[in-house]
C-alpha positions in Angstrom: -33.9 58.4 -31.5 -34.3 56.3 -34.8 -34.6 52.6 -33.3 -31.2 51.2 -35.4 -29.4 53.5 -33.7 -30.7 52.9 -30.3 -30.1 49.1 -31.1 -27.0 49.6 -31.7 -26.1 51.9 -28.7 -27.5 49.1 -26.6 -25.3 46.5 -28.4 -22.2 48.6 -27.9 -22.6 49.3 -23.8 -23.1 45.6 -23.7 -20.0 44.9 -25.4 -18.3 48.0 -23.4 -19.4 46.1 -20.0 -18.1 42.5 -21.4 -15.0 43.8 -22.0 -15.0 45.4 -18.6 -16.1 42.4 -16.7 -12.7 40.7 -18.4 -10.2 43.2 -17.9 -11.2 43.1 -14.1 -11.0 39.5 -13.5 -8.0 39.2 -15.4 -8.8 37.2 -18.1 -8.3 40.0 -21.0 -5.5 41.7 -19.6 -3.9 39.7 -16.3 -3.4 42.0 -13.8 -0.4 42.3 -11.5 -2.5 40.0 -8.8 -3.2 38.0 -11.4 0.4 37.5 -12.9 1.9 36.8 -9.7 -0.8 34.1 -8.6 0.0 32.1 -12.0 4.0 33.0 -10.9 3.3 31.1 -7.4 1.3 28.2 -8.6 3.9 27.4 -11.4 6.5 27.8 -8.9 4.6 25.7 -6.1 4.3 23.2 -9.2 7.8 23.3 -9.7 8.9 22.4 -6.0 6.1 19.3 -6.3 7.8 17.9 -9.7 11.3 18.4 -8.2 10.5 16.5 -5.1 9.1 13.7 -7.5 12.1 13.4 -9.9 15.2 13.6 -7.3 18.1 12.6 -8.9 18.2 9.3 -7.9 14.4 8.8 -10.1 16.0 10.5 -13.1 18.9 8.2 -12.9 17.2 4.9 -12.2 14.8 5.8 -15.3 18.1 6.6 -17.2 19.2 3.1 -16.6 16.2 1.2 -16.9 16.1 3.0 -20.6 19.9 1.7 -20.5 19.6 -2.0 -19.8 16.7 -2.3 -22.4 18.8 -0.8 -25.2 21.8 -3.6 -24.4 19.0 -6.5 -24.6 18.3 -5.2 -27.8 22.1 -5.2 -29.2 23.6 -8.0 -31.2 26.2 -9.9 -29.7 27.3 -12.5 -32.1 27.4 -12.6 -36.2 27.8 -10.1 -38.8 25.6 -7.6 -37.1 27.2 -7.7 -33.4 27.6 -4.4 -32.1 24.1 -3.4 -33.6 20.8 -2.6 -32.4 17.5 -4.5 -32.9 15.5 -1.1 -34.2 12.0 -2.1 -32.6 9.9 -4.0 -30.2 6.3 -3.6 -31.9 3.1 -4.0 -29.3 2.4 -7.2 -30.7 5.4 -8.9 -30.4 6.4 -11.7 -28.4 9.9 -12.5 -28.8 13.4 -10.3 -29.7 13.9 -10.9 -33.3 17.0 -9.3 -34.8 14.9 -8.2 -38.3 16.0 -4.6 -39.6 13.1 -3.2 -41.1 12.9 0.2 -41.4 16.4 0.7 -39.5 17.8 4.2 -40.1 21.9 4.3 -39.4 21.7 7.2 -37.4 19.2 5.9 -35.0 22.3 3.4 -34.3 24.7 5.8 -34.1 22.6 8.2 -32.1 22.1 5.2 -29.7 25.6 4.4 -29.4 26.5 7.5 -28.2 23.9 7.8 -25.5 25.2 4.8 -23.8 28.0 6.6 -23.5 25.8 9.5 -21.8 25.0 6.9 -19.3 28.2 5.2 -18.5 28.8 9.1 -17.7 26.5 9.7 -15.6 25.8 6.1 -13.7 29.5 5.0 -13.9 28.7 1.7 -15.2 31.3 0.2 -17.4 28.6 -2.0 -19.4 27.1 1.0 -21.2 30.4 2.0 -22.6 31.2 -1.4 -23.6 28.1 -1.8 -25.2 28.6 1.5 -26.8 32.8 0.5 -28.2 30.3 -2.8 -29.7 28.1 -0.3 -31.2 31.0 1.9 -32.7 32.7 -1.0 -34.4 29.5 -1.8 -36.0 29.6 1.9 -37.2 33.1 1.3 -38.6 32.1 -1.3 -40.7 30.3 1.0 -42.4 32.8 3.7 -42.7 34.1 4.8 -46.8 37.2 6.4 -48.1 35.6 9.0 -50.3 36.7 8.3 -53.8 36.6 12.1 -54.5 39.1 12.9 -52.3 41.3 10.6 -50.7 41.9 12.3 -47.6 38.0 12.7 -46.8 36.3 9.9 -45.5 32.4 9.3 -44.6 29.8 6.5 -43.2 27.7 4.9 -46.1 24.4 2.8 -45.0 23.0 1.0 -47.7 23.7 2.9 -50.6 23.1 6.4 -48.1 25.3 8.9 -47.6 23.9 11.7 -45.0 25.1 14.4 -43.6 24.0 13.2 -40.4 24.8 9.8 -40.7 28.7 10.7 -40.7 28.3 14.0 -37.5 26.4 11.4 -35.1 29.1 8.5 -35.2 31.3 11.5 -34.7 29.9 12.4 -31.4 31.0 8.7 -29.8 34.4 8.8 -31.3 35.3 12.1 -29.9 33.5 11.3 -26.8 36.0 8.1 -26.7 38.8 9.7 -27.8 38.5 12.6 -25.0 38.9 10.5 -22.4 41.7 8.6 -23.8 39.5 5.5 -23.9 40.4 4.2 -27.8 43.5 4.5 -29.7 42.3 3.7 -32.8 39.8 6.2 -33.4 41.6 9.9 -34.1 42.6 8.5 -37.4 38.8 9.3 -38.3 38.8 12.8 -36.7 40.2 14.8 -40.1 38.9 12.4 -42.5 35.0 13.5 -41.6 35.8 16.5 -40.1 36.7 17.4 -44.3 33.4 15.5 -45.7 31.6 17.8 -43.0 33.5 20.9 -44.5 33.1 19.5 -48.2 29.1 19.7 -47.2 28.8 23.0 -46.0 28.2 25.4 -48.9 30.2 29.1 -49.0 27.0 30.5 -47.0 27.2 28.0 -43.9 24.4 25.9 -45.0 24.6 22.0 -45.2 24.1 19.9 -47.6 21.6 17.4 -46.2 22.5 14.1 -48.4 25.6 13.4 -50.4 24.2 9.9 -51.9 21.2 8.3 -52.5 20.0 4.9 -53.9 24.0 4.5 -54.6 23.6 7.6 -56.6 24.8 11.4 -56.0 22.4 12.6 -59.0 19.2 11.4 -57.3 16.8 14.2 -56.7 16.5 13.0 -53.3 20.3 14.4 -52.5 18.5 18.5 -53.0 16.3 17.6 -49.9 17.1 19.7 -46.6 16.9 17.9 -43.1 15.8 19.9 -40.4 17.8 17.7 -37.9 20.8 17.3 -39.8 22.3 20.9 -39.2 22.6 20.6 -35.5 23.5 17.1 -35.6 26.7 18.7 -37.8 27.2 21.6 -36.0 27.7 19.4 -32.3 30.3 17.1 -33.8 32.2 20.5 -35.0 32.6 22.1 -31.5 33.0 18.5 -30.5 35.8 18.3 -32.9 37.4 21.5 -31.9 37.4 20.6 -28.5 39.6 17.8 -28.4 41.8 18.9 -31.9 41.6 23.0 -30.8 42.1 23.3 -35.0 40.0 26.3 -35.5 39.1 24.7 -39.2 36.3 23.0 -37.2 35.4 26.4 -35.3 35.7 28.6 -38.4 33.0 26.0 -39.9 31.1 25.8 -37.0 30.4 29.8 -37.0 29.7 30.3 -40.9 26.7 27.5 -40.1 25.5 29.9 -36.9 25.7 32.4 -38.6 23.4 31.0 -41.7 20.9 29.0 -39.6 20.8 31.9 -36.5 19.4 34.3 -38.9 16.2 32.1 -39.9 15.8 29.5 -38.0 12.1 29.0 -38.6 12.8 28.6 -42.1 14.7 25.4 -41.1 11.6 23.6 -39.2 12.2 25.2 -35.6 10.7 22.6 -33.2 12.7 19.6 -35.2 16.5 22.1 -35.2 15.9 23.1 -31.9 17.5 20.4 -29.9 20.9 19.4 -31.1 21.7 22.9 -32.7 20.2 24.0 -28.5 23.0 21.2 -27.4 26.0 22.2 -29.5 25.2 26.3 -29.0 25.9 25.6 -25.4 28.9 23.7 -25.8 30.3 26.4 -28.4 29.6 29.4 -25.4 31.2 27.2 -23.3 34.2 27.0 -25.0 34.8 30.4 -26.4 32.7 32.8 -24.3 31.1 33.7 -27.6 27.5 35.3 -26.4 26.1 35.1 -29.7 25.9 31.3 -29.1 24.6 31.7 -25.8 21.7 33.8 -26.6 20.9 31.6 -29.8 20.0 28.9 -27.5 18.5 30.8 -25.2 15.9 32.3 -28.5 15.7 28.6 -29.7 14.5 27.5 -26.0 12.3 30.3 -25.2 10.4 29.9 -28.5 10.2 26.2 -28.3 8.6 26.3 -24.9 6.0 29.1 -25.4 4.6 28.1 -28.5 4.7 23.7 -28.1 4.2 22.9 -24.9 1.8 22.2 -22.7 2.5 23.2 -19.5 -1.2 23.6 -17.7 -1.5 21.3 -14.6 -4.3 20.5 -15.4 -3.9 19.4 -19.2 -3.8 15.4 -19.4 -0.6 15.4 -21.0 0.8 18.3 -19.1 4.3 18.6 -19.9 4.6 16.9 -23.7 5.0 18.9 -26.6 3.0 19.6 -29.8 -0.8 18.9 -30.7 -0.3 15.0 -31.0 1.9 14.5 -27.3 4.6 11.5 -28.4 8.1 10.3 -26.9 9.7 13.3 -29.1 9.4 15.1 -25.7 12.4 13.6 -24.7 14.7 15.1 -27.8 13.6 18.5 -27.2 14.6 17.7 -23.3 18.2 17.3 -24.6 18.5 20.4 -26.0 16.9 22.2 -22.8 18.6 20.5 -20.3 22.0 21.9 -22.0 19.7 25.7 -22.1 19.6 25.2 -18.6 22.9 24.4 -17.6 24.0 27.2 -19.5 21.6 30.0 -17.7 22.3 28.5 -14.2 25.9 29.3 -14.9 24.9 32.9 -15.9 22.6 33.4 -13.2 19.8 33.6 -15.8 17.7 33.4 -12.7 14.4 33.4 -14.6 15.2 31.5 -17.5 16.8 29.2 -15.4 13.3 28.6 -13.3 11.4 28.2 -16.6 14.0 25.9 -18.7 13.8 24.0 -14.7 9.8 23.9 -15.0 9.8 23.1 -18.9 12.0 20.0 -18.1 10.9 18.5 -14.9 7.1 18.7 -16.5 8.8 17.3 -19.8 10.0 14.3 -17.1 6.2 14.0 -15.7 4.8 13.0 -19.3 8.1 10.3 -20.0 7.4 8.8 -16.7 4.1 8.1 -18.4 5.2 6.5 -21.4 8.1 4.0 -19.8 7.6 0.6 -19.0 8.6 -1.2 -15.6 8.6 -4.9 -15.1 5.0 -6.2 -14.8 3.7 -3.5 -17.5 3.7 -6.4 -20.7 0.6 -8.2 -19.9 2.4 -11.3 -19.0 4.9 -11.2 -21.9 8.5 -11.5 -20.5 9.6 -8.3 -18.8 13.0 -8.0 -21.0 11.2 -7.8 -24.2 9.8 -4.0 -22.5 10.7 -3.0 -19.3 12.9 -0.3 -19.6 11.9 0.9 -23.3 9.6 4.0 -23.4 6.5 3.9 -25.5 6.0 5.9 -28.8 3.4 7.8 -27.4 0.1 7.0 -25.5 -1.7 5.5 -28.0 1.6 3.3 -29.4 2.7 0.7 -27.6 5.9 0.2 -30.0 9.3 0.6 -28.4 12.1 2.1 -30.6 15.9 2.4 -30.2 15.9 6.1 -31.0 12.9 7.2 -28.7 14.5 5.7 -25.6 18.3 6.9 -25.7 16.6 10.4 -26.4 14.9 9.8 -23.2 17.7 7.8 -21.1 20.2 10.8 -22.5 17.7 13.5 -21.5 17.3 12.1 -17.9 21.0 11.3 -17.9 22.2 14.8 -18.6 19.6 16.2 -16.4 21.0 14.0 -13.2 24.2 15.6 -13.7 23.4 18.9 -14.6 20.6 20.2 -12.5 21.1 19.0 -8.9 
C-alpha cells in the first residue's frame, strides 16, 4: 500500500477512536446518564441557593439597598426630592454634585422605592419616593406642539424614556389611591408616548436634544427605551382600561417581537420581559406570554454563567457587573408568569437563573464594616459596580433592591 495512503488510514482510525472515546463519556454527545446527572446537580444546586436566600435574606438585602438610596436623597433646597447619582471608591463624604446624572436613573429610582414600600410595608420608602416624584414634576413640559400632550424635559433632553419611567411611579401611586394630583398627567404623556410611536410600532428614541429636535442625536435608537414605553402602556391601561394605550401597546409587540435581536437583545430583554408579563396578565393574550418566555430563554442560555464552579457563577456577560440585577427584574416577572402556568420546567430554570443571579449580587453589596473605616452610611447598603469597581450608583442598586424586592414577593 503506497505509504500516503497508509498514513493517512492511520490518521483517520485515530480520529475515528477520539471521537469514539467522546461520544462514550459524554462529552460529544451527553448521553441520557449524562443529561440527567447535570439535571440533579443543577437541581441539588438549586435547593442549596434557595436555602441560602429565604425570603427574609432577599428582603433584608432589599432594604439595606433601600436605606442607602434615602441617604443619598436631597431633603432641603432646589434639588429636594432628588438623588445624589454616585458614591465613587474614593470618596469620603456625601456631596450632592450631579455629574453625569441621567433623569431616568432618578425616575427609575423613584419608582423602586415604591417596589419596596410594597414589599417591606415601610411607609419611608414611599415617602421618599412622593419626594422623588415632585422632583420629577419640576421637570414636567406642556408640549408646545400640541397643547394637550405633555412630556418630562432634563436639561435641554427630551427621551422617550425619560417621560415612560416617571410614568411607572405615578400610575403606581395613583392605583392605590395614594395621590390626587397626579391622573392629570396620565393622558397628557400617554399622547407624547403615542405621538413617538411611528405607524409600524416602533419608538422614537429622543424627541429633543441639546434644546434642539433637529440634532442628529434625535435619529438614535435606545435599546432600553422600548420596554421602558411599552410597561408604562399596560400600566396605563390598567388603571384607565382606555384601549388607546393597549392598541399602542400591541402595534410596538408586534414590531419589536418579530426582531428582537435587531434591537440589542440582552439590553430590551428586561423591561419589555416585565411589561409582556403584565400585558398576559391582563388580557390572557399568549402572544405576550410566550414573548417573554423567548426573551428569557435566550437571555439565559447564551449570557450567563451558570457553572458552579465558574468564580462569578451566576452574573451575566463576559465582563460580570451589577447589570445582573436588571436582567433579574425582567426574570423574576418570567417566573411568576410560568409558575402560574405550571411551566414546570421553565419555571425550575427561570428559579435556578435567578437565585444564582442573587449568589453574584450578594457579592457585590456592602454591609456595615465593608468601607475600610469610612463611615458605614456613605456605603453600606449600596451595591458595587462590579468586582473590580468600588463605585456605588443610584441606578445599579434599585435594579438590585427591585429585583430582590419582586423576587420576595413573588417566588415563596
Amino acid at each position: 500500500m503506497n505509504r500516503k495512503y497508509f498514513m493517512a488510514a492511520v490518521a483517520c482510525a485515530a480520529l475515528l477512536q477520539i471521537v469514539f472515546l467522546l461520544i462514550f463519556t459524554g462529552v460529544l454527545f451527553p448521553s441520557d446518564r449524562a443529561r440527567e446527572q447535570d439535571r440533579l446537580a443543577k437541581w441539588e444546586t438549586l435547593a442549596e441557593l434557595e436555602g441560602e436566600f429565604t425570603r427574609e435574606r432577599l428582603l433584608a438585602m432589599a432594604e439595606a439597598g433601600g436605606r442607602w438610596i434615602l441617604r443619598m436623597q436631597v431633603r432641603e433646597g432646589e434639588n429636594t426630592g432628588r438623588f445624589v447619582y454616585r458614591v465613587d471608591a474614593e470618596d469620603t463624604v456625601i456631596s450632592a454634585v450631579f455629574d453625569e446624572d441621567n433623569f431616568l436613573r432618578q425616575a427609575g429610582t423613584a419608582y423602586a422605592l415604591l417596589v419596596l414600600h410594597e414589599a417591606t410595608g415601610d411607609a419611608t420608602f414611599q415617602e421618599g419616593a412622593r419626594r422623588a416624584m415632585q422632583y420629577l414634576l419640576s421637570r414636567y413640559r406642556v408640549d408646545d406642539r400640541a397643547r394637550d400632550r405633555g412630556y418630562f424635559e432634563f436639561e435641554g433632553e427630551v427621551k422617550l424614556g425619560g417621560s415612560a419611567l416617571p410614568m411607572l411611579s405615578c400610575v403606581h401611586l395613583v392605583a392605590r389611591g395614594a395621590d390626587s394630583s397626579l391622573p392629570q398627567y396620565i393622558g397628557p404623556v400617554g399622547r407624547f408616548l403615542f405621538f413617538m410611536q411611528k405607524e409600524n410600532g416602533q419608538f422614537r428614541s429622543v424627541d429633543m436634544y441639546k434644546n434642539s429636535r433637529e440634532h442628529k442625536r434625535t435619529k438614535w435608537n435606545s435599546a432600553i427605551y422600548p420596554g421602558e414605553a411599552m410597561l408604562a402602556l399596560i400600566r396605563m391601561y390598567a388603571v384607565t382600561r382606555d384601549t388607546a394605550y393597549l392598541r399602542s401597546f400591541d402595534r410596538a409587540y408586534r414590531y419589536y417581537s418579530a426582531k428582537p435581536d435587531r434591537h440589542g437583545s440582552a439590553k430590551f430583554m428586561p423591561w419589555t420581559t416585565t411589561a409582556m408579563a403584565e400585558a398576559f396578565v391582563l388580557t390572557r393574550d399568549e402572544r405576550y406570554r410566550d414573548f417573554a418566555y423567548r426573551l428569557s430563554d435566550d437571555l439565559i442560555a447564551k449570557e450567563q454563567h451558570l457553572e458552579i464552579d465558574d468564580p462569578v457563577f451566576g452574573a451575566f456577560h463576559e465582563s460580570p457587573s451589577i447589570n445582573t440585577a436588571t436582567y433579574l427584574e425582567g426574570l423574576v416577572d418570567a417566573c411568576r408568569i410560568a409558575k402560574a402556568e405550571d411551566d414546570h420546567v421553565r419555571h425550575q430554570r427561570y428559579r435556578y437563573s435567578i437565585f444564582a443571579g442573587f449568589r453574584f449580587l450578594s457579592t457585590l453589596q456592602l454591609k456595615s464594616g465593608d468601607s475600610s473605616g469610612q463611615d458605614d452610611d456613605l456605603r453600606a447598603g449600596g451595591f458595587m459596580s462590579s468586582p473590580k469597581n468600588a463605585d456605588i450608583r443610584i441606578d445599579n442598586t434599585q435594579h438590585a433592591s427591585s429585583a430582590l424586592a419582586k423576587a420576595a414577593m413573588t417566588m415563596f
